[in-house]
N, C-alpha and C positions, 0 to 999 in steps of 0.2 A: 559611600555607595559607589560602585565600581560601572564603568563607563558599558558603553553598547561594545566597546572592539575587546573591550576586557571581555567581558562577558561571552560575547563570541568564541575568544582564545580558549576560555576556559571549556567551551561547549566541543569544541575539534578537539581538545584533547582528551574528553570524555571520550572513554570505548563506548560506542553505540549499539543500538539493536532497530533493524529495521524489519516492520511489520506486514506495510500496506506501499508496495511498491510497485505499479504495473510498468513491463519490460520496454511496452514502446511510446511510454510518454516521459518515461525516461532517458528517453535516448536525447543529450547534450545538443547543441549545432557542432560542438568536436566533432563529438560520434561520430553526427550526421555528415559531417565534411570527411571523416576516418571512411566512411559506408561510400564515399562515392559519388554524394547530391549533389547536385549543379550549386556553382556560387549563387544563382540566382534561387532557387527552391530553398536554400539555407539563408538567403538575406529576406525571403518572405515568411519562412516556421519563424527570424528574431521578429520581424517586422509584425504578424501577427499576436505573438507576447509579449512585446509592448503595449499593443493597443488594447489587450487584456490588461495587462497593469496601469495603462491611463486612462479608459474610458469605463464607462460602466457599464458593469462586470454584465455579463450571460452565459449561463452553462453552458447554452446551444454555442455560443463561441469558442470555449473552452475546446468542446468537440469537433472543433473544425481543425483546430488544433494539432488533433492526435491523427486525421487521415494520413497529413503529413508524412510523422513519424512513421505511422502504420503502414504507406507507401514504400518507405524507403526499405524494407523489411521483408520483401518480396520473393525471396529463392531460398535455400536451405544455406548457403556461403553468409549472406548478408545476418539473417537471425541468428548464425552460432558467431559470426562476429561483434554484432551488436549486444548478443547477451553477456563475452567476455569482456565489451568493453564496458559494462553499467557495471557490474563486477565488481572491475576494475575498480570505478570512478567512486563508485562506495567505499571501496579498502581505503580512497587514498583520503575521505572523508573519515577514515578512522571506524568506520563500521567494523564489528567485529561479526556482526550476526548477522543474516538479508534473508526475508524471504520475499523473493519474485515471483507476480504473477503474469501468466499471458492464456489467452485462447486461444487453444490450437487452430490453425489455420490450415485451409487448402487451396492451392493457385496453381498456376496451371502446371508448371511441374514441378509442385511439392503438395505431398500427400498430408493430413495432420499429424499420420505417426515421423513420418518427417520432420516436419515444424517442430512436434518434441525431441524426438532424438540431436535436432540440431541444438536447440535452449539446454539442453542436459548434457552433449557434451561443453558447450561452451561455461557452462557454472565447472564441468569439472575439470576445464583446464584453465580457472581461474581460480581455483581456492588458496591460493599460498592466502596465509594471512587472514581468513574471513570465511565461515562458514554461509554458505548458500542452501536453499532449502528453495523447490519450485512449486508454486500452487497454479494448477489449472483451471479456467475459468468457464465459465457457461455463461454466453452473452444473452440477456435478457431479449435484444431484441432480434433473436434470431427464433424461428420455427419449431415445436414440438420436437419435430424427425429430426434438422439439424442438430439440436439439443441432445438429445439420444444419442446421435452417431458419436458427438464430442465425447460423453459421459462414459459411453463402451471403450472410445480410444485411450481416454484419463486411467480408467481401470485397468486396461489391458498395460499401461505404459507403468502405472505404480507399483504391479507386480515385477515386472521387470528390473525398476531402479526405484526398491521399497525404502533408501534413507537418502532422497534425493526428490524424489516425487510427496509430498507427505500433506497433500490436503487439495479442495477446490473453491473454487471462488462466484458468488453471482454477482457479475458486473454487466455496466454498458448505459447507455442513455437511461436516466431513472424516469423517464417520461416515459417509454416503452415496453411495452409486455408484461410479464409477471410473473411470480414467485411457482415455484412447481415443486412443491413439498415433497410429490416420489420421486422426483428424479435425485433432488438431495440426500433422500433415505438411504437410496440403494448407493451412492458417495460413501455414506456413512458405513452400512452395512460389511463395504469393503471394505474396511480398514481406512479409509481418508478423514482427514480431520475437515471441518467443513465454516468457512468464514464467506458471512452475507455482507455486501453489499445493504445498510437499511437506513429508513429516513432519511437518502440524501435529496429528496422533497421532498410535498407533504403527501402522505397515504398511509390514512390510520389504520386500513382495513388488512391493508399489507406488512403496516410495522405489526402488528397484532397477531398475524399470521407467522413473520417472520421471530417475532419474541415467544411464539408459543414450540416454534419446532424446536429455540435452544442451540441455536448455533453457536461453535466452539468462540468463536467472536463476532462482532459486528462491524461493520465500516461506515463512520463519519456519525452516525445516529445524530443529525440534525435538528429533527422535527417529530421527536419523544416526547422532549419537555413543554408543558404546556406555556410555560412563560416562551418558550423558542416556537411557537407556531404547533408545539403537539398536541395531544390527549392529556391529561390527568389518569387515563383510562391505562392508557400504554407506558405513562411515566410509572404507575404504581408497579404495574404488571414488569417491568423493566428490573426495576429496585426488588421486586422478588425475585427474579432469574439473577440474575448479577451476573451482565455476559459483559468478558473485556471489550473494550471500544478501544478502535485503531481510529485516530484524531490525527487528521489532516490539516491546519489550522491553516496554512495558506492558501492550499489547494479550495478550501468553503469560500473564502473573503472574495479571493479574486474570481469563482465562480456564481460567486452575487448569493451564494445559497447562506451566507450569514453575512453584516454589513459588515463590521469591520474585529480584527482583532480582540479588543476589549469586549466587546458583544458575546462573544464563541460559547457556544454552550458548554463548553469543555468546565468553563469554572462550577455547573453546577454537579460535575464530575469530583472536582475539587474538594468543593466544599462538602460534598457528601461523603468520602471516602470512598469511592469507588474506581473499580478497575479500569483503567486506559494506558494506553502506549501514545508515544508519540511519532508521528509517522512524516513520510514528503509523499504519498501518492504519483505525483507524477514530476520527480523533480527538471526534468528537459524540460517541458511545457512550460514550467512557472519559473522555471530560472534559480531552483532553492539548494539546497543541502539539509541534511538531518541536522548538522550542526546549529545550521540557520534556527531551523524549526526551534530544537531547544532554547536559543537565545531569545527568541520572540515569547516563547512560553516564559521563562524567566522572568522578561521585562513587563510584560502586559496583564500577566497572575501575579507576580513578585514573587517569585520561588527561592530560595534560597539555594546554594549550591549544595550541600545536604541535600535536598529538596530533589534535586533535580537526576541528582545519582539515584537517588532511591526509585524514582520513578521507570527511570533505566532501567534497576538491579529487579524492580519488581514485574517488568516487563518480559524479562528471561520465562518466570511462568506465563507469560500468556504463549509462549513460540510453542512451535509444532515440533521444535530439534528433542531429541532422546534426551531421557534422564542423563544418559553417561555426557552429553553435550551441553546441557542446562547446566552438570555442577560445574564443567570446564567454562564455561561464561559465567559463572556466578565468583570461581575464584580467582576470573581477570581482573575484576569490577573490586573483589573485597582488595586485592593488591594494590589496584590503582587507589581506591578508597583509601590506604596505610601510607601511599605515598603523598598524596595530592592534596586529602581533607584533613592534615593532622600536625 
């Protein structure tokens, strides 16, 4: 049986695919020192993630977290550098595939269509080695009209950079606001692929809502299963959709939204055969690597390394990249598979 840094070795040098990654909770204390932040603002974002990995865990802390980040991210210069450097930091994690999300933003002089033009060129002066793909977000706890204006700008910017822009995302505090079925439609309608944010607490009425629109994926789905705090109602209703799950396993644990590792509803993913990815959601915040990720999944499900490539190699269809991009990741994956597993 092969030790934890075995295990690890083995997981960095797995070509990756990352699914569920938002821009500014990724951003490193590097980055954040590469961005500018005072030693003291970067010795308080470690200082604060620590005391998310020592003390017991609260989403609302988690979020305090990401102002942080989201601070440091302020002008049109800083977000196209902060997006080539997460890029970056991905490629040298061995990622081959990333899709990032962020919500367009407005400040005082930077407009949303700014905020994306900056995130899209900085993906596209970061691609040597690692396909990027951006998904724009609609923050739940923002305003109907807000919501709208976002949704107009994501549409009007897709057409623009249509293999670059290729889907939206419903995030933000899951305590706040709520699900807006047209505003998604009309996402859809456009041509955007459309991945929810669901059960990352408990709210049957909205997982139910959200398992009925059909979304091209879900994020973290928590609080589905009724052994995990769901319905039977929304687990059955689930198991008939069969929508991939981007599982964040560190991201839950340290946000107190599952206890620990072993617990993670993901095994009953596992054991049923069904579709998931494996993701870091906010790797700057929680200090991880995809790498990471898959060795924790290994050790605490027992996956085999077979196991763990296939979960990968089957992950390619759940991304938003082109057929002609899917076969080009599918025969990184079967090469490395002829050299690595044989």
């Amino acid at each position: 049986m092969e030790n934890d840094e075995e295990s690890y070795n083995f997981c960095k040098n797995l070509p990756k695919i990352e699914l569920h990654a938002h821009l500014n909770g990724s951003l490193s204390a590097s980055i954040l020192q590469k961005l500018g932040c005072s030693s003291e603002d970067i010795l308080g974002y470690q200082k604060l993630t620590q005391q998310v990995f020592a003390q017991e865990k609260r989403l609302q802390e988690c979020f305090s977290l990401f102002k942080i980040a989201h601070n440091s991210t302020n002008n049109r210069k800083a977000v196209y550098e902060a997006t080539k450097y997460v890029v970056e930091e991905f490629r040298a994690d061995n990622v081959i595939y990333l899709e990032l999300r962020t919500t367009p933003r407005r400040e005082e002089n930077m407009t949303k269509i700014d905020y994306i033009e900056a995130v899209v060129k900085g993906i596209q002066d970061a691609q040597e080695g690692i396909i990027t793909k951006l998904l724009l977000s609609i923050d739940r706890g923002h305003d109907l009209k807000t919501s709208e204006e976002s949704m107009d700008a994501i549409i009007k910017m897709k057409k623009k950079y249509p293999s670059i822009i290729k889907g939206v995302d419903f995030c933000g505090n899951p305590n706040v606001g709520s699900f807006n079925c047209s505003l998604f439609k009309q996402a859809r309608d456009n041509g955007l692929f459309v991945t929810l944010h669901c059960a990352e607490v408990k709210n049957n009425s909205e997982v139910d809502q959200i398992l009925r629109f059909e979304p091209d994926r879900i994020g973290h789905g928590t609080f589905i299963h009724p052994k995990y705090g769901g319905f039977q109602e929304g687990w059955t209703l689930y198991k008939q959709k069969i929508i991939p799950l981007e599982c964040c396993l560190t991201s839950n644990v340290l946000c107190g939204t599952v206890q620990c590792y072993k617990e993670h509803h993901l095994q009953e993913w596992i054991k049923n055969s069904l579709p998931f990815s494996l993701c870091t959601d906010d790797k700057g915040v929680f200090g991880i690597s995809l790498s990471k990720e898959l060795a924790l999944a290994k050790k605490y499900f027992e996956l085999s390394r077979e196991h763990l490539w296939k979960i990968t190699y089957d992950t390619v269809d759940y991304s938003f990249a082109s057929n002609e991009e899917k076969k080009t990741l599918k025969e990184i994956l079967e090469k490395w598979k002829l050299k690595n597993l044989f």
